[in-house]
C-alpha positions as CSV (number, residue, x, y, z in Angstrom):
1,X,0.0,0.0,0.0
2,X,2.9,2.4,1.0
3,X,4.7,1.4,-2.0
4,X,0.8,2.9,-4.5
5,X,0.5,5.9,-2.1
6,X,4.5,6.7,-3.2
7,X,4.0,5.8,-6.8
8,X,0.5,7.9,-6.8
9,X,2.6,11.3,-5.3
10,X,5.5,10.4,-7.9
11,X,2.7,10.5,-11.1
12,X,1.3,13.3,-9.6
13,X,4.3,15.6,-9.7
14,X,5.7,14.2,-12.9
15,X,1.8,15.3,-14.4
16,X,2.6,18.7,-12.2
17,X,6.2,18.9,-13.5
18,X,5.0,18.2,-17.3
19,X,2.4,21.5,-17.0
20,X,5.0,23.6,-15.1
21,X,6.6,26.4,-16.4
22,X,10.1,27.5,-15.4
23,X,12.4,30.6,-16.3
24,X,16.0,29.7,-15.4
25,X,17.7,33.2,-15.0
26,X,21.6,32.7,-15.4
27,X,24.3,34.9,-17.3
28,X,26.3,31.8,-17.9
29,X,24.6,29.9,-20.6
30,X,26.6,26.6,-20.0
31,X,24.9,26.8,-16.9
32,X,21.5,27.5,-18.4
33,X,21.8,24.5,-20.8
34,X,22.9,22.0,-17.5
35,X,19.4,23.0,-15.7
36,X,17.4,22.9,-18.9
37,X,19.0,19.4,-19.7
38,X,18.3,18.5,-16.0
39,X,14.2,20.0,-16.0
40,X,13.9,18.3,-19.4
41,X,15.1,14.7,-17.7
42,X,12.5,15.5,-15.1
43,X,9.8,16.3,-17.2
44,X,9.3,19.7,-17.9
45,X,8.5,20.9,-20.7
46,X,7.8,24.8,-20.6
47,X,11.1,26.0,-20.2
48,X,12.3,29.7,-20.4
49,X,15.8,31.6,-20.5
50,X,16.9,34.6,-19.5
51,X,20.7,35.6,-19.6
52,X,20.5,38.6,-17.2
53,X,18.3,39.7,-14.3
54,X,16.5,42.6,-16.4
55,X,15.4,40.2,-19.0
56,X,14.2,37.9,-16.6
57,X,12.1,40.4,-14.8
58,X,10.5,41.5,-17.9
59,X,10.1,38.0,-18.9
60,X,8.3,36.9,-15.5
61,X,5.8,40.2,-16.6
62,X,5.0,38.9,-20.0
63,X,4.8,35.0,-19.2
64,X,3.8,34.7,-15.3
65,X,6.0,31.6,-14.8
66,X,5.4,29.2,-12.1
67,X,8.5,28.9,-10.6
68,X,11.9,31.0,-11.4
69,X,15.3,29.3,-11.0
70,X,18.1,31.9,-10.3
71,X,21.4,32.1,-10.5
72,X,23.1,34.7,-7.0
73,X,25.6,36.6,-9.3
74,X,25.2,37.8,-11.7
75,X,26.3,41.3,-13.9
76,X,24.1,44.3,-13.4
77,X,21.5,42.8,-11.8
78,X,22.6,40.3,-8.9
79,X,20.2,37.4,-7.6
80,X,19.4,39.2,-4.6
81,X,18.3,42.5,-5.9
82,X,16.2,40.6,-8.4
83,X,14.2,38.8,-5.5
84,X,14.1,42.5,-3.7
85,X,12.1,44.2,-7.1
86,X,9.6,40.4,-7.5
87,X,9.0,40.5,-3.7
88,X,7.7,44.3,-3.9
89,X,4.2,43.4,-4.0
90,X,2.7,47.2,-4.9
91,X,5.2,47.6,-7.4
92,X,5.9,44.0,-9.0
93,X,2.5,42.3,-10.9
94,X,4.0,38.3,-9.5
95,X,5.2,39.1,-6.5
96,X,4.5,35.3,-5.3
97,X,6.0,33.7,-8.1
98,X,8.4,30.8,-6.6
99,X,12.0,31.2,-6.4
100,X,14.9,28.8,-6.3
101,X,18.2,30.5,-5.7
102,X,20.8,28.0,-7.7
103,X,24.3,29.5,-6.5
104,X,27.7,28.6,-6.3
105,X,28.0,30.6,-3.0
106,X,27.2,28.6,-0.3
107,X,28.4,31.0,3.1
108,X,26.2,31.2,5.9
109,X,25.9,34.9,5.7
110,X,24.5,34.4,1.8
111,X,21.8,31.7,3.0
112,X,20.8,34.1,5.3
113,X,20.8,36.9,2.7
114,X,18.5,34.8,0.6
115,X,16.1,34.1,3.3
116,X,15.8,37.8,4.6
117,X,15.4,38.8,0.5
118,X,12.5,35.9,0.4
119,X,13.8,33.2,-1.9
120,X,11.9,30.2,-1.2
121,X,14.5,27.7,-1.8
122,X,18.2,27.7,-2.1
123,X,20.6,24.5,-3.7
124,X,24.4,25.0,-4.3
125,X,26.1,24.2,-7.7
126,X,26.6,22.3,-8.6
127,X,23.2,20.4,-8.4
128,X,22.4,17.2,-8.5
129,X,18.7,16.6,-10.6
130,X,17.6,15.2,-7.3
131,X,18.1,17.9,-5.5
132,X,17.0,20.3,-7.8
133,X,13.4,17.7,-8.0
134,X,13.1,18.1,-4.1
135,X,13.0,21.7,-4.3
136,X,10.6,21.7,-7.3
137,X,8.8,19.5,-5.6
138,X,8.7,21.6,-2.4
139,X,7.1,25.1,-3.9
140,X,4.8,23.5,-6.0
141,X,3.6,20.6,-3.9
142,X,3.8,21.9,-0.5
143,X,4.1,25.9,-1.2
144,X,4.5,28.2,1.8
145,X,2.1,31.1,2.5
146,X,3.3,34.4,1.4
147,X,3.6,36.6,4.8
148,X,4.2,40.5,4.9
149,X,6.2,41.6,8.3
150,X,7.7,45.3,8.2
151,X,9.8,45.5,5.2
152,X,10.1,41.4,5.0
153,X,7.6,40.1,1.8
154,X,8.1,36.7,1.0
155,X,7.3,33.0,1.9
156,X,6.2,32.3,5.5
157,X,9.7,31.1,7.1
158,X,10.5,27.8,8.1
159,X,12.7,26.7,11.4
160,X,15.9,27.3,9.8
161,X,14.4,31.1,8.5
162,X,13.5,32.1,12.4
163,X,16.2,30.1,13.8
164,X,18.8,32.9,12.6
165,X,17.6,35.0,14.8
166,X,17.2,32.6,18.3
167,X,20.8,31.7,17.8
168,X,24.9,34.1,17.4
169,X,23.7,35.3,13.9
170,X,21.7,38.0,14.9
171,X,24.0,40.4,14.0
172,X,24.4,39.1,10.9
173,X,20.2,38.9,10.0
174,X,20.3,42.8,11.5
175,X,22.9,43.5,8.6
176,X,20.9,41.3,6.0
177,X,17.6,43.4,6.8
178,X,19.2,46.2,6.4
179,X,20.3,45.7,3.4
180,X,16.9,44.6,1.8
């Protein structure tokens, strides 16, 4: 029985995966074809490019995609600066639109960067297509609630979001909001 209930969640999202469609917003096109190659192997089928963070603002305006993969840095435009102008609800027309943060820059202080900006998931490069299916998987299976706390606009946080600030990196969070 456990072994249906598993194979019935597993058709589900590859039905959900196949319908799904993704803008991958990278300056390094190498990197753009890995995660298409990747999404394609997984199932899905509506695929968009962007090779700055301009473009792929203007891009999430004209084609409301369900879920943006982003690269952290990035020229002009860095990753979070993009999520700052999406997250801006009275100014942005998807302000909830899903967004992985796919980074080589994995330092404590940039995780928590990414959380304060409100990214709703974040993998390190380079990815494995499991990991990069878990996090799919994750904001459109299970999505969190999108919260609005002082300047903060973004998916409700989890225990590792309000954990930073329980534990030493408060001062660290404190710098991260300010810079939002």
């Amino acid at each position: 029985m456990e072994n249906r209930v598993g194979h019935t969640m597993e058709s589900d999202l590859a039905t959900r995966l196949a319908k799904t469609r993704v803008l991958l917003v990278d300056d390094e096109q190498y990197m753009r074809k890995v995660v298409r190659t990747m999404l394609l192997g997984m199932g899905v089928r509506h695929i968009a490019e962007a090779h700055d963070g301009p473009t792929g603002l203007q891009m999430i305006r004209n084609q409301a995609p369900d879920v943006v993969i982003l690269d952290w840095e990035m020229p002009g435009l860095n990753g979070p600066s993009f999520v700052r102008m999406v997250r801006s609800p009275e100014t942005f027309p998807y302000p909830d639109v899903p967004i992985i943060m796919l980074t080589g820059h994995g330092e404590r202080a940039r995780v928590i960067e990414a959380v304060c900006v409100g990214v709703n998931e974040f993998l390190l490069k380079p990815v494995s297509t499991n990991a990069l299916r878990e996090r799919l998987s994750a904001v459109l299976c299970n999505p969190r609630r999108m919260v609005s706390s002082g300047p903060y606009y973004g998916p409700a946080p989890r225990k590792l979001a309000t954990a930073i600030y329980a534990d030493n990196d408060k001062a660290i969070a404190a710098n991260v909001v300010m810079l939002s």
